[in-house]
C-alpha positions as CSV (number, residue, x, y, z in Angstrom):
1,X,36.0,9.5,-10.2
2,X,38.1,8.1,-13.2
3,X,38.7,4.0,-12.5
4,X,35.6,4.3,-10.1
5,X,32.4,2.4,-9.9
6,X,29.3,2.9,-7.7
7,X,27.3,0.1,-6.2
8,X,24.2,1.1,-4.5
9,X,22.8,-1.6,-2.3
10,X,18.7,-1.7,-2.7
11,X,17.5,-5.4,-2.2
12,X,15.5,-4.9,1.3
13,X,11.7,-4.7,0.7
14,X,11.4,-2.0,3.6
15,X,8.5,-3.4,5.0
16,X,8.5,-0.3,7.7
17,X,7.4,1.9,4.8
18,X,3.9,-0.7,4.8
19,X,3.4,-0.2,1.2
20,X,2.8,-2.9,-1.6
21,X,5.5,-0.7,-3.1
22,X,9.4,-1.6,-2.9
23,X,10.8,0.9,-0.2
24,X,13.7,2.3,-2.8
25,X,11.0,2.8,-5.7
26,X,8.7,5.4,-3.6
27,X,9.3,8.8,-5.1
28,X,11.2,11.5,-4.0
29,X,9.9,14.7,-5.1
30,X,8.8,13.1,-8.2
31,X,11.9,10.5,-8.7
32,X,12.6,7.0,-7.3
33,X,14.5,7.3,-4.4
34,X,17.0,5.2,-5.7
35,X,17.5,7.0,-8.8
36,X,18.4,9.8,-6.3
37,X,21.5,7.8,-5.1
38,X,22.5,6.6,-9.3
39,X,22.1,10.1,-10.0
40,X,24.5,11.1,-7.2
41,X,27.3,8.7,-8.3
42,X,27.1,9.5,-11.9
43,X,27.3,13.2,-11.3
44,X,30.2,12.9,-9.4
45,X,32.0,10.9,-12.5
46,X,31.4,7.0,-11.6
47,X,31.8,5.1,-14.7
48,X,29.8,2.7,-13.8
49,X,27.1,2.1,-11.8
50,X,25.4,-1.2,-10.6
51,X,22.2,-1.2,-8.2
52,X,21.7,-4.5,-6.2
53,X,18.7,-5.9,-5.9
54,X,16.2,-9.1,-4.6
55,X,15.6,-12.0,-7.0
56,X,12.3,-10.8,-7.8
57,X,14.1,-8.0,-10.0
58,X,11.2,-5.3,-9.1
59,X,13.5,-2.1,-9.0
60,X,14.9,-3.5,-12.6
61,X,12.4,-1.4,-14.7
62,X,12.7,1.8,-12.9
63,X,16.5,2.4,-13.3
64,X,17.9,4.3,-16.0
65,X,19.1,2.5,-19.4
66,X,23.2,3.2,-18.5
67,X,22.7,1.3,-14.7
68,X,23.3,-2.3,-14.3
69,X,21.3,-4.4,-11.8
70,X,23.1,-7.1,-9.5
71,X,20.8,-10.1,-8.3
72,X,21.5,-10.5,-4.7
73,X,19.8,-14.1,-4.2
74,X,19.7,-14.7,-0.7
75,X,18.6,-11.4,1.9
76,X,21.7,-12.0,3.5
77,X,22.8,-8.1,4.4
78,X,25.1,-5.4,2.8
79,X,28.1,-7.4,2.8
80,X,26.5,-10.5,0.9
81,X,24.9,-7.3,-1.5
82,X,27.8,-6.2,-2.0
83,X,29.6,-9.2,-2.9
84,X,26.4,-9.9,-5.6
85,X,27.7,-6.8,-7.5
86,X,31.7,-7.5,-7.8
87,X,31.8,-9.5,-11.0
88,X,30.4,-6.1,-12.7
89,X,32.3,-3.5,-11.8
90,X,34.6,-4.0,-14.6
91,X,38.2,-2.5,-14.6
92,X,37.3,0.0,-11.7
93,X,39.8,0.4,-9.1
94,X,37.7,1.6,-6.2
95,X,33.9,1.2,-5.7
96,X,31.9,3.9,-4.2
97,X,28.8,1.9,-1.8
98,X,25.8,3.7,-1.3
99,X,22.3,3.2,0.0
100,X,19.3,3.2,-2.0
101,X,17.8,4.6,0.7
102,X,19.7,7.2,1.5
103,X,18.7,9.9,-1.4
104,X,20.3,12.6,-0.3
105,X,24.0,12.0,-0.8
106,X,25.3,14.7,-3.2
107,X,28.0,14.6,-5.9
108,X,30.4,16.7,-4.3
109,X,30.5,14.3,-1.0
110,X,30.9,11.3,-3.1
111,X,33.8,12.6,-4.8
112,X,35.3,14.1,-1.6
113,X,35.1,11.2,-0.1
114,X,36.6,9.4,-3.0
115,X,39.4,11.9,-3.3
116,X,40.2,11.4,0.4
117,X,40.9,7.6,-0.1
118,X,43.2,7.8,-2.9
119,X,44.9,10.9,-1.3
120,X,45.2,8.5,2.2
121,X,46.3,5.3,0.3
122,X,43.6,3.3,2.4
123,X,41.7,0.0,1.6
124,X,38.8,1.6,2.9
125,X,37.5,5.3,3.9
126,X,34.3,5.7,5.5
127,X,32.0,8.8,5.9
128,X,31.3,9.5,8.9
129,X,29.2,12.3,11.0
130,X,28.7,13.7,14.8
131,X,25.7,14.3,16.3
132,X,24.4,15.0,19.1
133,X,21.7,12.0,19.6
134,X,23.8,9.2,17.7
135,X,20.9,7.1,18.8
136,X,20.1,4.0,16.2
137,X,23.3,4.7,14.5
138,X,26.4,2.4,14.1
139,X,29.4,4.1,16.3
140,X,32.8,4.8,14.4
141,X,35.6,2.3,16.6
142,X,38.6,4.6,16.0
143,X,41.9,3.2,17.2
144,X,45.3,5.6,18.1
145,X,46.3,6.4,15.0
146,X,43.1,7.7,14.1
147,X,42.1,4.9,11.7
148,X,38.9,3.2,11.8
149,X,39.3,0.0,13.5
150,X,35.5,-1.4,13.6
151,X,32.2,-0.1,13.8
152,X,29.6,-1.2,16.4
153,X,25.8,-1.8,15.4
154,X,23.6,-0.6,18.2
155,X,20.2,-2.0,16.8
156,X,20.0,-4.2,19.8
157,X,21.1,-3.3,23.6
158,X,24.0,-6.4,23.7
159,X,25.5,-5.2,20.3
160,X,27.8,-2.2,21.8
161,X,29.0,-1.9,25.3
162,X,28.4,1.6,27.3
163,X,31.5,3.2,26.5
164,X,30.6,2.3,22.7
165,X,27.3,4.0,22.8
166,X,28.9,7.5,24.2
167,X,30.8,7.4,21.1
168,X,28.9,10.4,19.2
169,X,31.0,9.6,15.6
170,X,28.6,7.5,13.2
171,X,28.7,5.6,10.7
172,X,26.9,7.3,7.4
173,X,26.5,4.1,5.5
174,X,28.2,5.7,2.5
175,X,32.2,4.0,1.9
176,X,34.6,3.2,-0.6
177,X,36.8,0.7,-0.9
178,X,40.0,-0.5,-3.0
179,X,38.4,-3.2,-4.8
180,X,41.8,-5.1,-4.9
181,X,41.6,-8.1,-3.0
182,X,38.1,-6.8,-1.9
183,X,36.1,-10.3,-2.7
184,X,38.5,-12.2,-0.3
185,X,37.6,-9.9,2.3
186,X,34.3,-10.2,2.4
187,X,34.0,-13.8,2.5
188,X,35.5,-13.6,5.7
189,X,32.4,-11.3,6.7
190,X,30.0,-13.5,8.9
191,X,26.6,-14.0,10.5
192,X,27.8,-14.2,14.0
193,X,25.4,-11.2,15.4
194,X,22.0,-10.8,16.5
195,X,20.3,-10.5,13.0
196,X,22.1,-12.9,11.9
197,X,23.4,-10.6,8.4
198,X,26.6,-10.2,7.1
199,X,27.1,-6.6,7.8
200,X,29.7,-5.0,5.1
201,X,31.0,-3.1,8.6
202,X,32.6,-5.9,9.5
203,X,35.1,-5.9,6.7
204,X,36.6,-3.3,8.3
205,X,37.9,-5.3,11.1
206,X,39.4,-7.7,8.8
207,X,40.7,-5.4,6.5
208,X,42.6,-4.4,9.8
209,X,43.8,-8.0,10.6
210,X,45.4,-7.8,7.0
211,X,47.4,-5.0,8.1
212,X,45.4,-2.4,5.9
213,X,44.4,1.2,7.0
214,X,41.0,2.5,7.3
215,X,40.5,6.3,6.9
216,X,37.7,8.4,7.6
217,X,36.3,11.5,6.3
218,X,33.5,13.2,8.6
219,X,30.4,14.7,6.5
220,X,29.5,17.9,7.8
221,X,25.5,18.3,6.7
222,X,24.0,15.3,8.6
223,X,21.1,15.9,6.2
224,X,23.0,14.5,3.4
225,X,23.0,10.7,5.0
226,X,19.3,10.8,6.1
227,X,17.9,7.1,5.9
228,X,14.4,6.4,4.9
229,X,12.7,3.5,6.7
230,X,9.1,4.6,6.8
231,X,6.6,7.1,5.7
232,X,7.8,9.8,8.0
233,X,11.6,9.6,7.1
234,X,10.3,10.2,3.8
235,X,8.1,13.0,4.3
236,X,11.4,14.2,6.1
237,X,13.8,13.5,3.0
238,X,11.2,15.0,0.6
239,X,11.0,18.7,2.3
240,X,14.9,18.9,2.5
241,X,14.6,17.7,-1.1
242,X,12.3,20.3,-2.0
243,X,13.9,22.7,-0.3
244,X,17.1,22.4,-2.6
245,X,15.2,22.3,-5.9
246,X,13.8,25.7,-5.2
247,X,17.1,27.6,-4.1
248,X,18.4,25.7,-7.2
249,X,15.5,27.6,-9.3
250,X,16.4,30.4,-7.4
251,X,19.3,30.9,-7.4
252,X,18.8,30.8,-11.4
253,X,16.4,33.7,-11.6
254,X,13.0,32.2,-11.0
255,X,10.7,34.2,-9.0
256,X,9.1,32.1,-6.4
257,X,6.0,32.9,-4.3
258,X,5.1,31.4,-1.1
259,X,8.0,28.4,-1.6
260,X,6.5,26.8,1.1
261,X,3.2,26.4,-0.9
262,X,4.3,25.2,-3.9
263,X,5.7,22.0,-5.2
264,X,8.1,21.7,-8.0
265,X,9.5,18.0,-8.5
266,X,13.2,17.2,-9.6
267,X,13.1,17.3,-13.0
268,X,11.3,20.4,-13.8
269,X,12.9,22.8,-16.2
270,X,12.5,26.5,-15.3
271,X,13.9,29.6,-17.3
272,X,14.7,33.0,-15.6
273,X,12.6,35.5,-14.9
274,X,9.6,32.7,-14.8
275,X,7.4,33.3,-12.0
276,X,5.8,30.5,-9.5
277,X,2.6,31.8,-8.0
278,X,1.5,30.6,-4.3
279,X,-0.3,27.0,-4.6
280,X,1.5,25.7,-7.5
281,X,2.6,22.2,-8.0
282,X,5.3,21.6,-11.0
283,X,5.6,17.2,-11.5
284,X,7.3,15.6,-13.9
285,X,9.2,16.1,-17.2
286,X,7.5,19.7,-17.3
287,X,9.3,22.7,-19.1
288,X,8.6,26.4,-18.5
289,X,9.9,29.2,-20.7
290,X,11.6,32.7,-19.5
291,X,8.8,34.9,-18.2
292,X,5.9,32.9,-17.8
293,X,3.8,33.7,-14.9
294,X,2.4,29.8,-13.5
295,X,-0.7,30.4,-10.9
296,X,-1.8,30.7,-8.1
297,X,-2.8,26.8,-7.8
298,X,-2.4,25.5,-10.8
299,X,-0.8,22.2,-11.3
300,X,1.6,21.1,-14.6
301,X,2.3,18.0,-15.3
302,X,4.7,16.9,-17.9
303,X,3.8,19.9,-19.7
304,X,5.8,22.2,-21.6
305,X,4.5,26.2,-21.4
306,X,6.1,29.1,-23.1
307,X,8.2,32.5,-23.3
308,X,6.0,34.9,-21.2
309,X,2.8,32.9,-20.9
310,X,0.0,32.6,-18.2
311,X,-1.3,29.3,-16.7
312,X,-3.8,30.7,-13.9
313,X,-5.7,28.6,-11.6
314,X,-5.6,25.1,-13.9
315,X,-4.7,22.2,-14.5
316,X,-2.1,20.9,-17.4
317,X,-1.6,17.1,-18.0
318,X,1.0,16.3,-21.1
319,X,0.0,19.6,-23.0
320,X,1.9,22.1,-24.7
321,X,1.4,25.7,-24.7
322,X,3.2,27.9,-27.2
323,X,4.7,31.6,-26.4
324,X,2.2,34.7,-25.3
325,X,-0.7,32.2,-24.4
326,X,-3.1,32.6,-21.8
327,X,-4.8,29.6,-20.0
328,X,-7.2,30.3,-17.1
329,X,-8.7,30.2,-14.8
330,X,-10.3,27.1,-14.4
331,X,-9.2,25.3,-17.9
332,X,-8.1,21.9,-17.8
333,X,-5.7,21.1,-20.7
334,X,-5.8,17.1,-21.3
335,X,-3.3,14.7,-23.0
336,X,-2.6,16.1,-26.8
337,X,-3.7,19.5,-26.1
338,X,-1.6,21.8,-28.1
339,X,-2.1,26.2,-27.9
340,X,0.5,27.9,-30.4
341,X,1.7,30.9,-29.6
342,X,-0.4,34.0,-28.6
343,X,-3.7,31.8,-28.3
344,X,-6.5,31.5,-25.3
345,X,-7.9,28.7,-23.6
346,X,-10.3,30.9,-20.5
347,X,-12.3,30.2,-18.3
348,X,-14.0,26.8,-17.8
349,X,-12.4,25.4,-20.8
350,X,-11.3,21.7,-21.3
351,X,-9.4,20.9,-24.6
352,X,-8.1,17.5,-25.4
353,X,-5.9,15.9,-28.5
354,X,-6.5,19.5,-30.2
355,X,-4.4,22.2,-31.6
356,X,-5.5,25.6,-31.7
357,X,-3.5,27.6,-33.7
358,X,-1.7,30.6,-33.5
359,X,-3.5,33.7,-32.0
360,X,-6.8,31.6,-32.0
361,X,-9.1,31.9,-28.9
362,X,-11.3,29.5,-27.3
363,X,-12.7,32.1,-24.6
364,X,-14.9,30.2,-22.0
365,X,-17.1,27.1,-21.1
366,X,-16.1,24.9,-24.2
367,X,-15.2,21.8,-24.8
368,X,-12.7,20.9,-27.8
369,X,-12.3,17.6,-28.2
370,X,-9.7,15.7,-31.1
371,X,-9.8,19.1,-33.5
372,X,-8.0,21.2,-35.4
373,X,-8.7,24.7,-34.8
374,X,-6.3,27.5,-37.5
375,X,-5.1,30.2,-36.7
376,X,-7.1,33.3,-35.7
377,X,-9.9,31.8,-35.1
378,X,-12.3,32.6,-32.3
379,X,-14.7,29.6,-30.3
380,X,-17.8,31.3,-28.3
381,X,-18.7,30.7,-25.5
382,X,-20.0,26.7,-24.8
383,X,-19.0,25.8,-28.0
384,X,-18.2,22.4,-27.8
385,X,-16.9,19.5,-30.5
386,X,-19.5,16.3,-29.8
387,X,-16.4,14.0,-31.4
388,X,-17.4,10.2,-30.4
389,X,-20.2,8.2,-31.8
390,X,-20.0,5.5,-29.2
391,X,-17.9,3.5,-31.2
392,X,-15.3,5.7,-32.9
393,X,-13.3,9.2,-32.1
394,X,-14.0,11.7,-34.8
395,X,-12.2,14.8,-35.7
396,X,-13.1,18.8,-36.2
397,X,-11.4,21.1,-38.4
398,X,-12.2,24.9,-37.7
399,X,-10.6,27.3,-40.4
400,X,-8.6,30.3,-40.1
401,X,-10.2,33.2,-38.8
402,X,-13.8,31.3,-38.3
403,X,-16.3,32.3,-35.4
404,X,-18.7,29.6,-33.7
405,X,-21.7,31.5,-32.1
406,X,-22.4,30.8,-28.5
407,X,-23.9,27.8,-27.6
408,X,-22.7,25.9,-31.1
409,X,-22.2,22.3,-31.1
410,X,-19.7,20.5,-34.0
411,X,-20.5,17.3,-34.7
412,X,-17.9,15.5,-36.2
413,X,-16.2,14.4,-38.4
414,X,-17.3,18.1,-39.8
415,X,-15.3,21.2,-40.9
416,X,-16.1,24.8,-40.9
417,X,-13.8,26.3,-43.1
418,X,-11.9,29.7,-43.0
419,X,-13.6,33.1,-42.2
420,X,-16.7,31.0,-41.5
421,X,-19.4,31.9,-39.2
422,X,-21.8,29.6,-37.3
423,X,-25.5,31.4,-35.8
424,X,-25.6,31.0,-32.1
425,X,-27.1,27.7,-30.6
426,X,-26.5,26.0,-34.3
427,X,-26.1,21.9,-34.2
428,X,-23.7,22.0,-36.7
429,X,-23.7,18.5,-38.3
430,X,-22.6,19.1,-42.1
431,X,-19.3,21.2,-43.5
432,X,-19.6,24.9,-44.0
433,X,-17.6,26.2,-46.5
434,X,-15.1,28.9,-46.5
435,X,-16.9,32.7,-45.3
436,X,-20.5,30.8,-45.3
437,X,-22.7,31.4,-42.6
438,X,-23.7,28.0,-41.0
439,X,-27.0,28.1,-39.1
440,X,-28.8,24.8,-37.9
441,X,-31.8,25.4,-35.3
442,X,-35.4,25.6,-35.2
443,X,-37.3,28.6,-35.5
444,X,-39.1,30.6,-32.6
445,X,-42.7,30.5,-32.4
446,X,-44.6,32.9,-29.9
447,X,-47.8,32.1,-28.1
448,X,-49.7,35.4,-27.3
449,X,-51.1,35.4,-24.5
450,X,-49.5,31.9,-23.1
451,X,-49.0,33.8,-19.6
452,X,-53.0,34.9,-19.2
453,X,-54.4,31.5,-20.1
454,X,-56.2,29.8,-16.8
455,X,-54.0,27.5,-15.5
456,X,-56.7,26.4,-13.0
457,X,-56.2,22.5,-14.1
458,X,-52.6,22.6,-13.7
């Protein structure tokens, strides 16, 4: 796409979708829909890309630093949309349009269609499809040369005469055109139709009046132009998308289970040889070594886990778990968590702003909370780190190669230091050195015969 640009017209609210949310900002599999579409152009080599949007600027936070946003300042259709976006596309020779709404466009048909222009010499080229049930579409006019002479809205009954609707060739919504002369054009573009827009179609007849030519190149997956105007176009959108982002994995070595069952949003990061058990859902910035086994039904977000480690049946949440670790079942790893290589977090265990070091295990039904826990050491079972005061966060340190009894409770700010043991039960409220034993509990007492006494008064 060298001397290209990509406009990608996203001002309408959508109210169809009946969200509070901007139609173009709902995710797709975990990404802006729109960000689909910039994504699309840049892959396929645009050099720069400019999104158009409403005077309120709402989409203007969610686009990537490299994008440019275009003010359109009256909702006046695509043609007034894409007017709002000429005095930015630099030194570019052709503009790409798109629809922010249309996430599905790939690379490779932007730049076909862009390499079918220049090959054809045209002003304009449009992608176009043929399907069976055209319904709702805009028809593709051709005239007999084969070039595109208008295309025909259909949104209300007295827009397109019968013969017009039979035509099964539609209009995709994705075109490029020369921008050469470009702005003159669509100024001539009016508001003489039922909705009373100025529809960027409608430069086509007048790029025909100038004598120009208007090509077309016919898109072959009608999948790839899928609009979204409400919650079940996007439900729609989202499985195809889905679908492609697991044959990508796939097709790269990762081992999926049930692919109908699991979720794995766009920017996920899978290694070979990684398996994806049944029930999984992937979201997010998340990363996942060669050979890590993730499930069944656990759910990663913007978490990173390791070479050949096991995540079973729990939930991650911005952690990071080193190589050879085990999570699971049933342990919920919070913001800050951090497991170096070859370490445990079982059963029923929450850790939080903590790193447990290498080869250290923190078996089952604990709490770690805002510690430090070195390497080789080993947490008993409902050990847990009592780290806030009701004013302030406090921190635990647990030394190398220390063991917490069962049912031991740290109360920070305290340290147990390396090869240090702590009695079961033990309120642990002071530091205990290195290889001391730390006990803190009251004593038993026995009452003979407690189980005879009359109980008659009871």
């Amino acid at each position: 796409m060298d001397g290209a640009a990509a406009v990608i017209l996203a001002a309408g609210r959508g109210t169809r979708m009946r969200s509070s949310l901007v139609k173009v900002l709902h995710p797709v599999c975990g990404v802006p829909m729109v960000v689909w579409s910039v994504r699309a152009a840049q892959a396929a080599g645009a050099k720069t890309v400019v999104v158009v949007g409403g005077p309120d600027r709402e989409i203007d936070g969610a686009l990537p630093d490299d994008v440019e946003l275009a003010v359109q300042p009256v909702a006046d259709g695509t043609g007034g949309a894409l007017e709002a976006a000429l005095g930015q596309l630099g030194d570019a020779t052709d503009v790409v349009v798109l629809a922010g709404d249309v996430p599905l466009v790939d690379a490779g048909t932007i730049a076909q269609l862009l390499e079918a222009h220049r090959a054809a010499g045209s002003a304009a080229t449009v992608a176009t499809m043929v399907l069976d049930d055209p319904s709702g579409y805009g028809r593709v006019v051709r005239g007999p040369d084969g070039n595109v002479e208008r295309i025909v809205e259909t949104k209300n009954p007295e827009d397109a005469t019968t013969e017009q609707l039979a035509i099964a060739e539609v209009n995709t919504g994705l075109i490029v055109f020369s921008v050469s002369g470009l702005g003159d054009i669509l100024a001539q573009i009016s508001t003489a139709n039922a909705q009373g827009e100025r529809y960027l179609p409608d430069a086509i007849p007048a790029l025909r009046a100038a004598g120009a030519s208007v090509a077309a190149v016919e898109v072959s997956d009608p999948s790839l132009t899928i609009g979204v105007n409400d919650q079940v176009d996007l439900a729609r959108v989202a499985e195809i998308a889905q679908q492609r982002i697991q044959r990508r994995h796939m097709e790269a070595g990762v081992r999926i289970e049930a692919p109908q069952s699991v979720v794995i949003e766009a920017d996920v990061e899978i290694a070979a040889d990684a398996k994806i058990l049944a029930g999984s859902v992937l979201r997010g910035a998340t990363v996942i070594g060669a050979g890590a086994v993730i499930g069944p039904h656990t759910v990663l977000e913007h978490s990173e886990v390791g070479t050949d480690s096991k995540v079973v049946q729990s939930h991650l949440m911005l952690a990071k778990v080193g190589a050879g670790v085990s999570v699971g079942p049933f342990a919920y790893l919070r913001p800050g968590a951090e497991l170096a290589d070859g370490s445990k977090a079982g059963t029923f265990v929450e850790i939080k702003n903590s790193v447990i070091g290498a080869g250290a295990k923190v078996p089952h039904l604990s709490y770690i909370g805002d510690a430090d826990v070195g390497e080789g050491a080993n947490l008993g079972a409902s050990t847990i780190t009592a780290n806030y005061d009701g004013r302030n966060k406090h921190r635990t340190v647990v030394g190398a190669d220390a063991r917490t009894g069962v049912h031991t409770s740290l109360i920070a700010p305290v340290e147990v230091g390396e090869r240090a043991v702590t009695g079961a039960g033990s309120t642990i409220a002071e530091d205990v050195p290195d290889a001391a034993l730390g006990i803190a509990r009251s004593r038993q007492t026995n009452v003979e015969g407690f189980a005879d006494r009359d109980q008659s008064d009871d």
